[in-house]
C-alpha positions as CSV (number, residue, x, y, z in Angstrom):
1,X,-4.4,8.9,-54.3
2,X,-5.5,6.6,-51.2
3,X,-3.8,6.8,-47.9
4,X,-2.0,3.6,-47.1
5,X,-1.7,2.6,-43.5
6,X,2.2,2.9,-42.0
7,X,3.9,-0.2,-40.9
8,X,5.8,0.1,-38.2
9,X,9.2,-2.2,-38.5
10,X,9.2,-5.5,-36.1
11,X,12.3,-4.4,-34.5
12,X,10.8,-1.0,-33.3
13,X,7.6,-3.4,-31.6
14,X,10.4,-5.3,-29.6
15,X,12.5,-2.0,-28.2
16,X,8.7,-0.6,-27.5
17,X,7.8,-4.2,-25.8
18,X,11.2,-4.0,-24.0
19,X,10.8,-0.2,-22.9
20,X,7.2,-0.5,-21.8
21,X,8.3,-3.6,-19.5
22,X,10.9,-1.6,-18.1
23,X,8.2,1.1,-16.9
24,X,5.1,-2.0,-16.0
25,X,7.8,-3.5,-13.3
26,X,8.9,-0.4,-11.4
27,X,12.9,-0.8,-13.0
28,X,11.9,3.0,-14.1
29,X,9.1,4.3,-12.0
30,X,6.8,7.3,-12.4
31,X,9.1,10.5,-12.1
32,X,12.0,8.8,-12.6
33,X,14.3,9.6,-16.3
34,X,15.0,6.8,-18.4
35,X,18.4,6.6,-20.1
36,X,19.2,9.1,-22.9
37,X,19.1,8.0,-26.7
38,X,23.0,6.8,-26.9
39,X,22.4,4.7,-23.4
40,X,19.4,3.2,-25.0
41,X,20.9,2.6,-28.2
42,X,24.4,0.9,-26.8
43,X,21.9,-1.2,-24.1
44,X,19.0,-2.6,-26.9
45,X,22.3,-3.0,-29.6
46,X,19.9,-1.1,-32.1
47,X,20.3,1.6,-34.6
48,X,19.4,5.8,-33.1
49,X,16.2,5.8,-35.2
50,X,14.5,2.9,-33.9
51,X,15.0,3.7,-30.6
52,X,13.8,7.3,-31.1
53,X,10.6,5.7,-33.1
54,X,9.9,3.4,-29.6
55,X,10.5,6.7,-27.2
56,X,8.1,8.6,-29.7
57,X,5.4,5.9,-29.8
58,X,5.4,5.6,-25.9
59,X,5.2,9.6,-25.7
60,X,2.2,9.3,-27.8
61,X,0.5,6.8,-25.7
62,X,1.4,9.2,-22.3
63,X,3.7,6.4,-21.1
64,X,6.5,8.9,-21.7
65,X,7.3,13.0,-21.3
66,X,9.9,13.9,-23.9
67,X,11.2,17.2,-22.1
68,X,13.8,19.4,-24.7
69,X,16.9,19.9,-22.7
70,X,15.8,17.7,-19.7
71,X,15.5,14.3,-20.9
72,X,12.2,11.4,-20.9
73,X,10.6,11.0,-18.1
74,X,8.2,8.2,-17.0
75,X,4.7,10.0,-16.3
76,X,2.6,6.9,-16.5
77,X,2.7,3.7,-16.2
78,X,0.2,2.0,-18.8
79,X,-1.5,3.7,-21.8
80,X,-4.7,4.3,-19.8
81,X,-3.2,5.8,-17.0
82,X,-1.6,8.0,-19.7
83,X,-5.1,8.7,-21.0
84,X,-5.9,9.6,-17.4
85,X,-3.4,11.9,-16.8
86,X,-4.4,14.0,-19.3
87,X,-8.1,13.7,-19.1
88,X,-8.6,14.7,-15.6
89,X,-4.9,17.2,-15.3
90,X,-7.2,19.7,-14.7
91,X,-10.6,18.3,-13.2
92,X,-11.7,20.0,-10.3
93,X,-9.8,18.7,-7.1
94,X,-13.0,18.5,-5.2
95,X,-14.1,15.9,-8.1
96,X,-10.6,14.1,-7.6
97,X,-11.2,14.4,-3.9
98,X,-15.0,12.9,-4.2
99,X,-13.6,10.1,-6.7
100,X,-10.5,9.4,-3.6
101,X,-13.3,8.5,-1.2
102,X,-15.2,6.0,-3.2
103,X,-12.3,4.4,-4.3
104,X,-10.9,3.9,-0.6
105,X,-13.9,3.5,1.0
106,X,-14.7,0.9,-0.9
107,X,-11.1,-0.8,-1.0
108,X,-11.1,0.0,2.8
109,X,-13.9,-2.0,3.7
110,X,-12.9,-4.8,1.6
111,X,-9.4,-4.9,3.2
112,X,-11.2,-5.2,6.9
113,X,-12.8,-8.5,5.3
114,X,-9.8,-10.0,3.4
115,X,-6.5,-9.2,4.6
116,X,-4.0,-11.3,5.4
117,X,-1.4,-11.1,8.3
118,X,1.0,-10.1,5.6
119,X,-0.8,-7.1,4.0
120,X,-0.9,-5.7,7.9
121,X,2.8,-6.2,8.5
122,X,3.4,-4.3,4.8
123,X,0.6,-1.2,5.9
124,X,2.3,-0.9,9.9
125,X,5.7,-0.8,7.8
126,X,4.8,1.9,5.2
127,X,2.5,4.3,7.6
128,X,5.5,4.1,9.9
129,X,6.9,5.4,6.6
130,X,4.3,7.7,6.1
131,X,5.0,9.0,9.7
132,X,8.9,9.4,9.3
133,X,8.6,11.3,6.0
134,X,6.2,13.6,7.4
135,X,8.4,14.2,10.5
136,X,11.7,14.8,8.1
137,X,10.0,17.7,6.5
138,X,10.4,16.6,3.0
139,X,7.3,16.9,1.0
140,X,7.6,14.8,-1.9
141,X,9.0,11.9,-0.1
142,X,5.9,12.4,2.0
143,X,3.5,12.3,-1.4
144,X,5.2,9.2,-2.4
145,X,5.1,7.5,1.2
146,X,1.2,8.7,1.3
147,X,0.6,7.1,-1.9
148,X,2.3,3.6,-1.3
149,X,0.1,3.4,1.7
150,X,-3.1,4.0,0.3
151,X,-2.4,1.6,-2.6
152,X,-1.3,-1.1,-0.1
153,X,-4.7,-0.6,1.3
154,X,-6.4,-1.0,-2.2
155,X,-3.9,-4.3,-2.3
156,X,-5.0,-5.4,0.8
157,X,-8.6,-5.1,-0.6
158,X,-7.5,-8.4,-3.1
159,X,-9.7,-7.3,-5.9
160,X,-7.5,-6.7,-9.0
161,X,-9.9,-4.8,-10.9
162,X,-10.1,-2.5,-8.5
163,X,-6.1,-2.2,-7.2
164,X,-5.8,-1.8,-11.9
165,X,-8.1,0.9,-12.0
166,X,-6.7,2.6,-8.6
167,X,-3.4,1.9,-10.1
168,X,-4.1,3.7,-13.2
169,X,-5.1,6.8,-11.1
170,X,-2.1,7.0,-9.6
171,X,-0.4,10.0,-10.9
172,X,-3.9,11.9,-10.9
173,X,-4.0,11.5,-7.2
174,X,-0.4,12.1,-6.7
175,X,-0.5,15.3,-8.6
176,X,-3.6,16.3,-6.8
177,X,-1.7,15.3,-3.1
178,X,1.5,17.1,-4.7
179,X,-0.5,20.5,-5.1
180,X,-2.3,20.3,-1.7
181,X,0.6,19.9,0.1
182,X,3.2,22.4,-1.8
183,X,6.5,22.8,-1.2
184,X,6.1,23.1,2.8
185,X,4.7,20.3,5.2
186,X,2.3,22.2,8.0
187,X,1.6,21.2,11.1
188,X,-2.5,21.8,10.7
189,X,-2.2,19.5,7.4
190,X,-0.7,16.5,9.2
191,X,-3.9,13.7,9.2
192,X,-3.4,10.8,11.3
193,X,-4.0,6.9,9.2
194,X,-3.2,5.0,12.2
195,X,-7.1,4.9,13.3
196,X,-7.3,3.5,9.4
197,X,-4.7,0.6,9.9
198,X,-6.3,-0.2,13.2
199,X,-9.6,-0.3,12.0
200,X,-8.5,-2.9,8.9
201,X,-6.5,-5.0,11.2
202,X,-10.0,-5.3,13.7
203,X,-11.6,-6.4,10.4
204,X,-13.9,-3.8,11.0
205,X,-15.7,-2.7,7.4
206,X,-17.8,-0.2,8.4
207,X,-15.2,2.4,10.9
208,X,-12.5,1.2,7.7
209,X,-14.7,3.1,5.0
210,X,-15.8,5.9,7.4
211,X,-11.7,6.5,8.1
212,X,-10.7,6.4,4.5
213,X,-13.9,8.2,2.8
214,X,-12.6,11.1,5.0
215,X,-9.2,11.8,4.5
216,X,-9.3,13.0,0.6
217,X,-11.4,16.1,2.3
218,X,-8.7,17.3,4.2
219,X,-7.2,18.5,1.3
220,X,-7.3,22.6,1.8
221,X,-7.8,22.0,-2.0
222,X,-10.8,20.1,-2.5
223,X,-12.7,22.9,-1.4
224,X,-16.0,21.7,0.4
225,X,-18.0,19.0,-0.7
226,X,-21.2,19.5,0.6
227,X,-22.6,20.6,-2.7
């Protein structure tokens, strides 16, 4: 007997349009749990099923972590950086660290040439973030305030192939960040981006990529990349 292909109903399309545009525009970012089943349900109007069918679907496509006796959690925030996720989960963080530098080098350099008096008012906001999160002690609002200013600096680059792929990465880098630094900020791990702001706002290209290309190294965990 031939297999026939499954048809998903129109309805479960729409809650899995409407879920996935919840995640796409930051309402439920990375990390963050999304409303149980009966939230869902009550919010969308639509019968338990469906919306289980939606949560599954996105789950499947690593949009979504369906954790027994926790809740869902948003772990990506497309299908490919889903794919990423779990491609690279357990690459080697020197490779993560090697891939890091190219990517902001490049977007580095690039910012120096094209950024506007906006983008530096938004990177001397967020790495006096950066700073203030590394001074309260708390490490994970310092992985987060790390990671917003080093995809400003990919903005600032205004090249939306790149800022999609870095984008995409995100959660591999933030995982990688997340294990380097622990559960404990130390002093010795502290690495100073002001020269790395300057350098952008001078429009300088070449001291830009040098600054960047540098810092994913200081990871303790990207062991030494001399090879």
């Amino acid at each position: 007997m031939p297999l026939s292909s499954p048809h998903r109903s129109a309805l479960a399309d729409q809650v899995i349009s409407q879920l996935r545009a919840q995640i796409t525009s930051g309402e439920w970012p990375v990390g963050s749990r999304i409303p149980t089943e009966p939230e869902l349900v009550e919010q969308l109007g639509v019968a338990r099923n469906t919306v289980r069918e939606a949560v599954r679907a996105l789950a499947h496509n690593g949009l979504l972590d369906i954790r027994q006796g926790s809740g869902t959690y948003v772990v990506a925030t497309s299908e490919l950086a889903g794919v990423m996720n779990r491609r690279f989960a357990a690459a080697e963080p020197r490779h993560i660290a090697e891939l890091r530098s190219a990517l902001e080098a490049s977007a580095a350099r690039l910012a120096a040439r094209r950024r506007t008096d906006h983008d530096l008012r938004q990177l001397d906001t967020l790495l006096e973030r950066r700073e203030r999160a590394w001074e309260s002690g708390a490490a994970e609002a310092f992985v987060e305030a790390d990671a917003t200013l080093h995809m400003a600096i990919v903005a600032a680059a205004h090249n939306e192939v790149l800022a999609e792929i870095y984008a995409d990465l995100g959660g591999v880098l933030r995982d990688f960040l997340r294990a380097d630094v622990g559960e404990e900020l130390r002093p010795e791990g502290h690495m100073d981006h002001s020269r790395l702001v300057a350098a952008i706002r001078a429009g300088d290209g070449d001291l830009a990529a040098a600054e960047a290309g540098v810092h994913p190294f200081g990871c303790r965990l990207a062991g030494t990349e001399g090879d």
